[in-house]
N, C-alpha and C positions, 0 to 999 in steps of 0.2 A: 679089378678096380678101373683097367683105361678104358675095357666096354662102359662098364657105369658111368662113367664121366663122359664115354662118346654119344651115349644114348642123350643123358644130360643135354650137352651143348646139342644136339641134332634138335630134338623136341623145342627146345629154345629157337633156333633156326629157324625151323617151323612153323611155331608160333608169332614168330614176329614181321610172317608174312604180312607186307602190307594190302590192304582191305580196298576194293574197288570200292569208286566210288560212283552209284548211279542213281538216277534221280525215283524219289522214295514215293513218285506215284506217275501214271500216265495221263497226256492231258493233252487239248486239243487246243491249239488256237487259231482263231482265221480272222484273218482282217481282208478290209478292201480300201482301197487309196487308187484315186481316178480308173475308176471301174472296172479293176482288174481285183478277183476275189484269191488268195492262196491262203493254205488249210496245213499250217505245220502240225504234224502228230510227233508229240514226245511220246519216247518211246527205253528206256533205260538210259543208255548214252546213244542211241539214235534218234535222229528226227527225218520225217518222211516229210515229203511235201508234195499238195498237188494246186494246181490252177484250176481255179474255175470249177471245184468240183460241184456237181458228180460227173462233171462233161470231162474227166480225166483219161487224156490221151495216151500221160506218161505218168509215173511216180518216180519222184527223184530222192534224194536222200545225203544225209552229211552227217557227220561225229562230233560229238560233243565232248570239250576237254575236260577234266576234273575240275578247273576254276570256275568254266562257265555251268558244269554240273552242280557245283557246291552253289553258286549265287541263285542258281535257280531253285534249290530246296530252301535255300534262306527264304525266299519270297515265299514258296510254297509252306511252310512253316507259319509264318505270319496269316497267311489266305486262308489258311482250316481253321483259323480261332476268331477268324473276321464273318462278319454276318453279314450278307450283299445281298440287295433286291437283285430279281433277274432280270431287268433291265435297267438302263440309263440312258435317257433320249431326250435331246435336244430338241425343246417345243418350237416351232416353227423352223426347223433348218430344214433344208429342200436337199442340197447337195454336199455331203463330207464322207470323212472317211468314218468306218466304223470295225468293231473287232470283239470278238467274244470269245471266252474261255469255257471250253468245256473239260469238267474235271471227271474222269471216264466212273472212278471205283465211288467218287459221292454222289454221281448222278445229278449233278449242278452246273448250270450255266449259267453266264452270266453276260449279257449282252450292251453295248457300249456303243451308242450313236452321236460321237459333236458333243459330248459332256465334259462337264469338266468342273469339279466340286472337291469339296477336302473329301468326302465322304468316299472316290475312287481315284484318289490322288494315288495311290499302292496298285490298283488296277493300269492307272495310266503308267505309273514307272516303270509296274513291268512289262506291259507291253513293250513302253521302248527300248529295253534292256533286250526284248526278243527281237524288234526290229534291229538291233544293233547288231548283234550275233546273228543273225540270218545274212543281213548285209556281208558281213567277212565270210563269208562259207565261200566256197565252191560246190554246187550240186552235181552230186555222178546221176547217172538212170539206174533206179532200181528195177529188177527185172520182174518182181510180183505186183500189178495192179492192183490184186485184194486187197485193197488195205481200205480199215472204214474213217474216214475224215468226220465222222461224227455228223450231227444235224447240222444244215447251213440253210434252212429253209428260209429264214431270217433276211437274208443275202436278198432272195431272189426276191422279185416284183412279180405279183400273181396274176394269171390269167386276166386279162379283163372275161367277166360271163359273157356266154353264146347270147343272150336276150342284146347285150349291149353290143358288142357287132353285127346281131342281125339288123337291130334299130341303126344303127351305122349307114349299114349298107342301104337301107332302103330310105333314109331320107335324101329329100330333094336339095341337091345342092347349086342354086341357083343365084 
């Protein structure tokens, strides 16, 4: 009988191991604010980061606590029943900041220039919920480079064509 009861109570023990808690998809987000681009990669309860990618010199990295894991599934919750154009961009804005989410397993981005509407009023909160929590970290060096910061093509200002710098160079400027 005290085995039976010891099994009993142990299996109960056991069972009421409490349950980690990590964020229930991986997702990218990058923003830029006075011309400086960084590319946070959620990652369970890690978050990677890089500058400027893909010109990443370093990959840095920080832990995410269960509060700010749980508020970040609450939004990610809300996000997967919301239906969002892939972009939001401010007609005529020349210079601001901008930030997109890329959500890796739905294969959805969502791209946010100077906007500002009820329609991505939940895009902008969480953003600044991520800018807020990034702000309190301390980042260490992570020591694996490999890591994919997702598309940021977005970011970048494209070549001008070889036609337009050839015409460049060979007018007369007089």
């Amino acid at each position: 009988m005290r085995v039976f009861v010891g099994v009993i109570v142990l299996l109960l023990f056991v069972s009421c191991k409490e349950k980690k808690i990590v964020l229930q998809e991986d997702f990218i987000f990058t923003s830029t604010d006075w011309g400086q681009m960084k590319s946070l990669k959620f990652v369970n309860d890690t978050v990677f980061i890089a500058y400027n990618y893909p010109q990443k010199l370093y990959v840095y990295y920080y832990l995410l606590n269960d509060n700010e894991k749980t508020k970040i599934n609450s939004y990610l919750d809300i996000l997967k029943v919301k239906d969002y154009n892939t972009e939001y961009i401010k007609d005529g804005l020349v210079c601001g900041s901008a930030y997109q989410f890329e959500f890796i397993e739905r294969n959805k981005k969502i791209f946010v220039y100077g906007a500002e509407s009820e329609e991505i009023q939940l895009l902008n909160s969480f953003s600044d919920y991520l800018y807020f929590v990034d702000k309190t970290k301390k980042e260490s060096v992570y020591w694996d480079l490999d890591i994919d910061f997702g598309n940021t093509d977005v970011f970048h200002e494209p070549e001008p064509p070889m036609e337009f710098i050839q015409d460049w160079d060979s007018e007369d400027i007089n």
